[in-house]
C-alpha positions in Angstrom: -56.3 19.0 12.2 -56.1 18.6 15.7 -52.8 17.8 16.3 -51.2 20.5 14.5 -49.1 23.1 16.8 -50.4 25.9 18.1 -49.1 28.7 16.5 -47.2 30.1 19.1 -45.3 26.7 19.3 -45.1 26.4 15.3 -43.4 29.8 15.5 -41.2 28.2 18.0 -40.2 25.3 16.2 -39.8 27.3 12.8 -37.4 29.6 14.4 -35.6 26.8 15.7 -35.5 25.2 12.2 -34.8 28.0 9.9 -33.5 30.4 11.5 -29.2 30.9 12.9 -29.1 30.0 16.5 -27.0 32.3 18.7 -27.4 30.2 21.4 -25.4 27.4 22.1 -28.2 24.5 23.5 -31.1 23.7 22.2 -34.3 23.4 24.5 -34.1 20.4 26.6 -37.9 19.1 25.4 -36.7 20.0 21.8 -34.3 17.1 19.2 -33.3 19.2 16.3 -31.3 17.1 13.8 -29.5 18.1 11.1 -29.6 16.1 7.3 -30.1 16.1 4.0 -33.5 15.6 4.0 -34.2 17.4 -0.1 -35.3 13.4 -1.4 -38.6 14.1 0.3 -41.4 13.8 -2.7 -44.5 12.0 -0.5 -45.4 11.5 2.8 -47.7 9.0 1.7 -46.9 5.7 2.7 -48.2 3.8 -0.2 -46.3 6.4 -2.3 -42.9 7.3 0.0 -40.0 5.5 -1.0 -37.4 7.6 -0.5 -34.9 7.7 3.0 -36.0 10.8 4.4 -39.4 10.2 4.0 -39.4 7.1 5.3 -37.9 8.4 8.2 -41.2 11.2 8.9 -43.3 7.7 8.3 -41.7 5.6 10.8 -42.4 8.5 13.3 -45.6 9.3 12.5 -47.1 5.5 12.2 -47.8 2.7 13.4 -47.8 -1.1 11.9 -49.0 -4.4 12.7 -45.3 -5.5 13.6 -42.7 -2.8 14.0 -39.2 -2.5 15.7 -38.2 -2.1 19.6 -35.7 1.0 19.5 -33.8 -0.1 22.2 -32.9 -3.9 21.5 -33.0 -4.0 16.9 -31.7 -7.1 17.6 -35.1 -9.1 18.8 -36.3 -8.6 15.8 -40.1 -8.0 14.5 -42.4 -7.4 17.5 -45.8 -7.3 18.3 -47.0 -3.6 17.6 -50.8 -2.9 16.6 -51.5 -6.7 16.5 -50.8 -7.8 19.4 -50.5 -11.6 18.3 -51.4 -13.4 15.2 -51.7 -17.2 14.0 -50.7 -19.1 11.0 -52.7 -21.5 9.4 -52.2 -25.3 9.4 -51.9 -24.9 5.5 -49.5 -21.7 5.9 -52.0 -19.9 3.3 -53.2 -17.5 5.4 -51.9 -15.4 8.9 -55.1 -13.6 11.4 -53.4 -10.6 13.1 -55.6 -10.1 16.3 -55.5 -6.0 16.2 -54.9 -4.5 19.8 -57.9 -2.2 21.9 -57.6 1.3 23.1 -55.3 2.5 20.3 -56.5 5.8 18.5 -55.0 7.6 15.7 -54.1 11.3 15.6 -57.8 12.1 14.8 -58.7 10.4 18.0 -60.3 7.7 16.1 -59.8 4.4 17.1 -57.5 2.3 15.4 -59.7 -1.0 13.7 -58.7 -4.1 11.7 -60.8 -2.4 9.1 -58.3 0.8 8.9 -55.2 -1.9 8.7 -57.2 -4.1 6.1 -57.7 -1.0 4.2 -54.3 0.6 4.2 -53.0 -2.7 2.9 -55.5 -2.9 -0.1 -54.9 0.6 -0.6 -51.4 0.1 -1.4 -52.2 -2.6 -4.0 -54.9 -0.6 -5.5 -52.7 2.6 -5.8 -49.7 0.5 -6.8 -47.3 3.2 -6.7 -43.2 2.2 -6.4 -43.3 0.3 -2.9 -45.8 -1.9 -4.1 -44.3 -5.0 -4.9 -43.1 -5.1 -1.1 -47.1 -6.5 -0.8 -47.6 -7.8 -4.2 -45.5 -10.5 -4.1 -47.5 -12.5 -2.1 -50.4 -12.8 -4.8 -52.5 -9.0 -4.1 -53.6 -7.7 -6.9 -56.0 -4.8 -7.5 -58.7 -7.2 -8.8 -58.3 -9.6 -5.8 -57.0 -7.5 -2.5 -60.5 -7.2 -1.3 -61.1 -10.8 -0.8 -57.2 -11.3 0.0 -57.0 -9.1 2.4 -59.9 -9.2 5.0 -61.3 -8.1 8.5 -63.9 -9.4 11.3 -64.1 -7.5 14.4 -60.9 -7.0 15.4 -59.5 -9.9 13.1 -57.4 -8.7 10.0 -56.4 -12.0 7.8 -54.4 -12.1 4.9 -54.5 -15.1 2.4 -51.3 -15.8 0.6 -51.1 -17.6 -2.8 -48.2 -19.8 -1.2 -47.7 -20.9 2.1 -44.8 -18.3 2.6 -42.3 -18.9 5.8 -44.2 -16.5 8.3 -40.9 -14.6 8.9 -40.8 -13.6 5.6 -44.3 -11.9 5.6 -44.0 -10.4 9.0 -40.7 -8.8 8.1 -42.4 -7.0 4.7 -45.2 -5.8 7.2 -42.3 -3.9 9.4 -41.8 -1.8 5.7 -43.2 1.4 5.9 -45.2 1.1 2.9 -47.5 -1.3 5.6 -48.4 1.6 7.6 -51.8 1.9 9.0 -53.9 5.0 8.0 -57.0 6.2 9.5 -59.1 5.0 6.6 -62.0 7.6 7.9 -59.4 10.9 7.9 -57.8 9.5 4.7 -61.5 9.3 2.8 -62.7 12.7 3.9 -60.2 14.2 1.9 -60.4 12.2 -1.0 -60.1 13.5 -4.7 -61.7 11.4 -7.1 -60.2 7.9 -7.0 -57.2 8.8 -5.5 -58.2 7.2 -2.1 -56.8 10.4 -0.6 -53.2 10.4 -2.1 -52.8 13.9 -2.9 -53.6 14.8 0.5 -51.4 12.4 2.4 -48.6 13.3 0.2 -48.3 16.8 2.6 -50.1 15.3 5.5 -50.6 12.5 7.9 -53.4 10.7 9.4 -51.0 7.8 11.5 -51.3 7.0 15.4 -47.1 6.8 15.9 -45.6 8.6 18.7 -45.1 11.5 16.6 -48.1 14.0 14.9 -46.6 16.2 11.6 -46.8 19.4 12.5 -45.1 20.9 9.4 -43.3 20.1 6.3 -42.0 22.8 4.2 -39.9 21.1 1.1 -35.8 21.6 1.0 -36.3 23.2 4.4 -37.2 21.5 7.5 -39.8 18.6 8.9 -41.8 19.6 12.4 -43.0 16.7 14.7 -44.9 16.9 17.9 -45.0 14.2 20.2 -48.6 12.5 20.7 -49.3 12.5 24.0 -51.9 9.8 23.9 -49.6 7.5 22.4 -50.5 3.5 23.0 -46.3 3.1 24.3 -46.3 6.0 26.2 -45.6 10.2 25.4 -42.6 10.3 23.9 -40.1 12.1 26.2 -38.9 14.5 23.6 -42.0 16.7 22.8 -40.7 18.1 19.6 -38.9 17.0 16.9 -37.2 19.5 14.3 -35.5 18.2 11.0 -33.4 20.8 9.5 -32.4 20.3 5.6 -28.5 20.6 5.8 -26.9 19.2 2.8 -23.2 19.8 4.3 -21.1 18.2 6.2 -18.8 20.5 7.5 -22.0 22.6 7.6 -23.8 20.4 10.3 -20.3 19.5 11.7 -20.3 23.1 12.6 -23.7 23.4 13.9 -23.2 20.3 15.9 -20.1 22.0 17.7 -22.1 25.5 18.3 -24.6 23.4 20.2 -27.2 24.5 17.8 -28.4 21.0 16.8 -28.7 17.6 18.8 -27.5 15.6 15.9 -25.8 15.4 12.4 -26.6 12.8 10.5 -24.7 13.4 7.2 -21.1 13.4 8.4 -17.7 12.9 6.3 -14.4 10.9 7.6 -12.9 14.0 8.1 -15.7 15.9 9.7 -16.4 12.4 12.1 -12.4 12.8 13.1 -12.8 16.5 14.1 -15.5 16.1 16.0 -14.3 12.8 17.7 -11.9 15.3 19.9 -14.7 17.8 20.2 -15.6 18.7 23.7 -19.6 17.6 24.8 -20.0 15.9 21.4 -19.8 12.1 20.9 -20.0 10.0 17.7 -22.3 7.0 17.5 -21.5 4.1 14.6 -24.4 1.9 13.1 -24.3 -0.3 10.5 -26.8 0.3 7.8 -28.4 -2.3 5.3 -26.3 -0.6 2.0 -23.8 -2.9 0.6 -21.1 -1.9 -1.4 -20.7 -4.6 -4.2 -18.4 -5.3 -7.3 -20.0 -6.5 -10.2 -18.2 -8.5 -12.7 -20.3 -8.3 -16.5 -20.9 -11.7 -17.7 -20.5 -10.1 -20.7 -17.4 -9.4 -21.4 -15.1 -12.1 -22.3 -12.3 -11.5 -19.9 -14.3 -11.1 -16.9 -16.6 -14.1 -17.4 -13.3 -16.0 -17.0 -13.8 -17.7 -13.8 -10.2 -17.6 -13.1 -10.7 -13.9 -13.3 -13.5 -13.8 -11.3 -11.6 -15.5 -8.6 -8.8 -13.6 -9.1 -11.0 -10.2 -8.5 -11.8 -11.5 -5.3 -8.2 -10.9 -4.3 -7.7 -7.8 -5.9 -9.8 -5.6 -3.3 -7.5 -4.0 -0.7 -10.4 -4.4 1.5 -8.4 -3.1 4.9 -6.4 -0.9 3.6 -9.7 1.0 1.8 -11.9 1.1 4.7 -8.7 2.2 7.1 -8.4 5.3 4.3 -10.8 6.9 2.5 -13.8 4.7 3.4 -12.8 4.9 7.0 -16.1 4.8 9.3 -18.2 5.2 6.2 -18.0 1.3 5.6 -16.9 -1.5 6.6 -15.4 -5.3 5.4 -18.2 -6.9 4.5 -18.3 -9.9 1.9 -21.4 -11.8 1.7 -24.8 -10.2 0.3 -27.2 -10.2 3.5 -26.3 -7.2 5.9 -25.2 -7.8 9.5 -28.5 -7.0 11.0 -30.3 -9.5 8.8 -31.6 -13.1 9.2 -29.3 -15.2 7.9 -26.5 -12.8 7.3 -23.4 -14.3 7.2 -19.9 -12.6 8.7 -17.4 -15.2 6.6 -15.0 -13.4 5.0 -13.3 -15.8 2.5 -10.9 -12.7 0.7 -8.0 -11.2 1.5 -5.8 -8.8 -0.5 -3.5 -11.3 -2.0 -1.7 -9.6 -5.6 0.4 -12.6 -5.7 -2.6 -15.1 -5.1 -4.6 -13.3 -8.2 -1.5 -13.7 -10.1 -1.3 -17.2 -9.7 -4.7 -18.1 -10.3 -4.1 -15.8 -13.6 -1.1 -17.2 -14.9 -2.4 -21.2 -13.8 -5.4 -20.1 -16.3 -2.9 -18.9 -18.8 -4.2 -15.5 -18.5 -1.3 -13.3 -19.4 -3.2 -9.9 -19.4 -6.1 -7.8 -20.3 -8.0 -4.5 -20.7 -11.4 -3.3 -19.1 -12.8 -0.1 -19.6 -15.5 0.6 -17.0 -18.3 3.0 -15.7 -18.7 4.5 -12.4 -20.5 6.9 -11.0 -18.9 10.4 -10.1 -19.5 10.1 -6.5 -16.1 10.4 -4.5 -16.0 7.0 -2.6 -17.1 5.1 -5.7 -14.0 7.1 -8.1 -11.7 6.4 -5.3 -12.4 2.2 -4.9 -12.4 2.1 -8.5 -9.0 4.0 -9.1 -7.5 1.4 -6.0 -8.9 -1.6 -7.8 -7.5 0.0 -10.8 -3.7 -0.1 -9.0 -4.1 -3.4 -7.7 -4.9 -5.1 -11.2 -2.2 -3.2 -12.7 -0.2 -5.2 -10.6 -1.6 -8.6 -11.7 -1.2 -7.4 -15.6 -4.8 -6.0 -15.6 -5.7 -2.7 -16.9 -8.6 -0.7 -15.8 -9.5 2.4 -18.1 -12.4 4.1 -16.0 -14.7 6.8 -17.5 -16.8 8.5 -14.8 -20.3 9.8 -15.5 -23.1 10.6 -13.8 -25.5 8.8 -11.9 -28.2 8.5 -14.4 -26.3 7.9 -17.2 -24.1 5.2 -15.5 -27.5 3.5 -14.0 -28.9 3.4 -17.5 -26.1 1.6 -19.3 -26.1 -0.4 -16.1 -29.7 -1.9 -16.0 -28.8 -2.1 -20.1 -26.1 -4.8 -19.3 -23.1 -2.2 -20.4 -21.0 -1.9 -17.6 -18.1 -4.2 -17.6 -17.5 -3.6 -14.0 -20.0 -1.8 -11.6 -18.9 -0.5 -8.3 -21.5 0.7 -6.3 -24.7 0.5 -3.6 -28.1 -2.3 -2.8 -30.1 -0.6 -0.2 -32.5 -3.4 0.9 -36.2 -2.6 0.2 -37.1 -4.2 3.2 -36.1 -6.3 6.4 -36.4 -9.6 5.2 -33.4 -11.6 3.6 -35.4 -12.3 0.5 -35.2 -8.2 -0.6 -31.0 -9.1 -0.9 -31.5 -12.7 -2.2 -33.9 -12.4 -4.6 -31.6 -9.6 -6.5 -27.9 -11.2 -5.9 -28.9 -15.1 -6.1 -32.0 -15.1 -8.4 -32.1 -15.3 -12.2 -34.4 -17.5 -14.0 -34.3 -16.2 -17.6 -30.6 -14.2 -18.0 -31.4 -13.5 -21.8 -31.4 -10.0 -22.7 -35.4 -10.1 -24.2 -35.9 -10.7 -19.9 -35.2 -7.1 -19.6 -35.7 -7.8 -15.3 -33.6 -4.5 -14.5 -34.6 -5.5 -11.0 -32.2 -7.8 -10.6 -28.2 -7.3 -9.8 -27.8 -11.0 -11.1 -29.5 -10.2 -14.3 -27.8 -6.7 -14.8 -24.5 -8.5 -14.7 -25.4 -11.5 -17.2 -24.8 -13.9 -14.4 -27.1 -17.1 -15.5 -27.6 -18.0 -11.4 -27.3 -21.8 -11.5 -31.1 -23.5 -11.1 -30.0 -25.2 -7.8 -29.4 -21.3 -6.4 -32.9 -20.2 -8.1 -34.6 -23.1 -6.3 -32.7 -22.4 -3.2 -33.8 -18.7 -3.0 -37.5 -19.9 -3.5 -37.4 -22.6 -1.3 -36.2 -20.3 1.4 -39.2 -18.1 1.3 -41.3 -21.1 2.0 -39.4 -22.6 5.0 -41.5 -22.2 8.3 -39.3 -22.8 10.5 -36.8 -19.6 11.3 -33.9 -21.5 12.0 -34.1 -23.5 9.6 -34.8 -20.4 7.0 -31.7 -18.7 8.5 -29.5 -21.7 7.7 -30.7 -21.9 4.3 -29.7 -18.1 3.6 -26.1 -19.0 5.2 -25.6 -21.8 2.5 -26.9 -20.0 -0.2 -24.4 -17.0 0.2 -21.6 -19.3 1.0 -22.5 -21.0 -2.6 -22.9 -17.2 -4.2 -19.3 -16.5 -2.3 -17.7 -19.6 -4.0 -18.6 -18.8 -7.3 -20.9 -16.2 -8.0 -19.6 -12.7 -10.6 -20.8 -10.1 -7.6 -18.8 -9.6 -5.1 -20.2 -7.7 -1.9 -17.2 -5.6 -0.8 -18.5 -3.2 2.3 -21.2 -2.6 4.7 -22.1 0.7 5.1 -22.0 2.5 8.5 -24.3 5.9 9.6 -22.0 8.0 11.7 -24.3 10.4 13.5 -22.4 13.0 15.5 -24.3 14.1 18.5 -24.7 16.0 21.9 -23.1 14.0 24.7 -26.7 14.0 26.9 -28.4 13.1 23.9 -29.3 9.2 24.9 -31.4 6.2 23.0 -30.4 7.8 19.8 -31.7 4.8 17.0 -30.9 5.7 13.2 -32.9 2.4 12.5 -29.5 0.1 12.1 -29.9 -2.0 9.1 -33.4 -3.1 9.2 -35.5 0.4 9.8 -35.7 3.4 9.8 -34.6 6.3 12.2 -36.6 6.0 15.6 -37.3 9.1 18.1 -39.7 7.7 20.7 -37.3 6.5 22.5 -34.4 9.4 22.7 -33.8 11.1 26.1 -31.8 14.5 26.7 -29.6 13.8 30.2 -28.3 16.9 32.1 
């Protein structure tokens, strides 16, 4: 394809990628980055649904509202529509779809290549799906759902959903827009060209894939034609390093610009390094206790009060969780609309004892599940200490991550300690999972949900309430709502969100603009600058 490298500069880039540097700086045009990048499966953005390769798609991409790298906090922005307009009923939003973009292929980027990426996710329906879906697409009805005129794309919802909450699902990556013409050319059968864009691209973002070779490294090359501008750094290079004292090491050679997969220990060494600094974002991933509804004990609310107290919450994120996580105890991430800083806990042992003993709870024994993970073993073993002291014992069995997810999403683990990533930006992704369960009996089977998983029967009001707030128009107003729903969920409700995780990238001291995607998106390298 046309923007592939030359060969002279793949050879380039794959020497920079595979092979051990023995120089210490890498070329000043050149961003090589260090991470685990082995979850890769697709690069198709109807298929992709994995981290890292949602990273290559939010390079190589554009959508109809998207991010600004330098300022997360505005929120969505215009990107290739340049406006749109709600209708008086709220059934229905007409993007307007900006001139004198082109995608890689130097075709031009239409309303009919965004209608057509959209339906194609709905007709494929592979995992991200449901990020679209839930506003009423289905394979039988997408094509008159989802329509363009000119340069008009409109989408007709089956409610009138708060605009916020559509326009944030459109920032997913799974909303990418494809050049429908590229895409179809390579088409097998009616795959509308998925086994082709799982190892390619056909996208108009500031970045072109120039090569991807599996447990190894990811090439981009800037787009010099790019609607925002060239991107300053001209080549990107990914390389797959699993380690972290591995890329710590790299990082201090000055073979590599950034590691993105650092330990505590390996972020404290290098915090004294000379020419290397460490940048902090917080990330969507919250770090949640969940209290079974079916176990006798725990469904106690006495007990689950007294849980609340039971989390050394300071003392494990100024130890072994130290800049991995931090305090965080309600279920929307800071980052999110409507996310809500409150944090009611404390680590009180003779508060949970109290609340115990005015319940008449003299004692108790929980055997538990967790995952073999080392920050996971090492909350559950402090939990474990601090419920000794209030007369509760914790027997833990550790297992894998397969086997403790399955017994999980059966409604077998008495107490689950562990991770929500958010599917998308909106607050709806964390609120429909932690605050929503209409039917808690076990014939439901809605693995989907954290309330479900835990047996917590979500009072109506709180069903209603999550509902309602995808329906408010007004953004305020919508934020608001969110706030008193979590403050409700904190009040009473069996899963307790614990920590906010937090991306320590370690990088290169003239290595500015640097954007891992906070909590909301994606990494972003358009933007990134090399100073002198």
């Amino acid at each position: 394809m046309k923007h592939l490298l030359t060969p002279r500069a793949l050879l380039l880039a794959s020497a920079i990628a595979l092979a051990p540097a023995a120089y210490a700086e890498t070329p000043a045009d050149t961003l090589v980055v260090a991470a685990a990048i082995d979850d890769i499966i697709s690069l198709d953005p109807a298929q992709t649904f994995e981290f890292s390769g949602n990273d290559v798609n939010n390079n190589t991409y554009d959508r109809l509202v998207d991010f600004d790298p330098l300022d997360m906090d505005k929120g969505f922005q215009p990107s290739l529509a340049e406006s749109w307009e709600v209708s008086e009923d709220g059934l229905s939003i007409t993007f307007t779809i900006r001139d004198g973009v082109t995608f890689h292929s130097g075709n031009p980027v239409r309303a009919e290549d965004a209608a057509w990426s959209l339906q194609r996710v709905v007709k494929l329906n592979k995992t991200p799906a449901f990020i679209l879906t839930q506003f009423g697409f289905t394979p039988e009805n997408v094509e008159e759902k989802i329509t363009f005129d000119g340069n008009k794309l409109t989408l007709t919802l089956d409610q009138p959903y708060a605009p916020t909450f559509v326009l944030n699902c459109l920032t997913a990556d799974v909303a990418s827009v494809i050049d429908k013409e590229t895409v179809m050319s390579h088409a097998e059968g009616d795959d509308l060209g998925n086994t082709w864009l799982n190892t390619n691209e056909a996208g108009s973002g500031a970045f072109t894939l120039a090569a991807w070779q599996p447990n190894q490294a990811v090439q981009l090359a800037a787009y010099e034609d790019y609607w925002q501008g060239a991107p300053a750094m001209k080549r990107i290079v990914v390389r797959n390093v699993a380690e972290s004292s591995a890329q710590r090491l790299l990082l201090e050679k000055g073979d590599i610009d950034a590691a993105r997969n650092l330990t505590p220990t390996d972020v404290e060494s290098l915090s004294s390094t000379d020419g290397v600094k460490i940048q902090d974002e917080p990330r969507g991933r919250i770090l949640y206790m969940g209290l079974n509804q079916k176990d006798e004990l725990l469904s106690n609310p006495a007990v689950i009060e007294a849980m609340k107290y039971l989390v050394d919450y300071e003392g494990i994120t100024n130890s072994f969780l130290k800049g991995m996580f931090m305090t965080h105890q309600s279920f929307l991430p800071k980052g999110y609309l409507g996310a809500l800083e409150e944090q009611p806990w404390t680590y009180d042992v003779e508060k949970a004892k109290q609340i115990l003993a005015d319940a008449g709870i003299e004692g108790g024994t929980i055997t538990t599940k967790v995952r073999d993970l080392r920050e996971y073993v090492d909350v559950a073993q402090a939990l474990q200490a601090s419920m000794a002291q209030a007369g509760l014992t914790l027997n833990i069995e550790q297992m894998t991550g397969a086997q403790v997810l399955d017994a999980y999403r059966a409604r077998e683990v008495p107490i689950f300690l562990g991770e929500w990533g958010p599917d998308y930006s909106d607050p709806n992704t964390n609120a429909a999972t932690f605050a929503y369960n209409p039917d808690n009996s076990d014939e439901a089977r809605a693995t989907g949900l954290l309330a479900w998983r835990n047996a917590y029967a979500v009072p109506e009001e709180m069903n209603e309430a999550t509902v309602a707030a995808t329906l408010e128009q007004d953004g305020e107003k919508r934020a608001q709502m969110y706030m008193d729903i979590q403050r409700q969920y904190q009040a009473e409700a069996p899963i307790v969100p614990l920590f906010q995780r937090i991306e320590n990238t370690g990088l290169q001291e003239n290595v500015q603009n640097w954007n891992s995607g906070g909590a909301v998106a994606s990494v972003i390298y358009r933007q990134v600058t090399k100073g002198e």
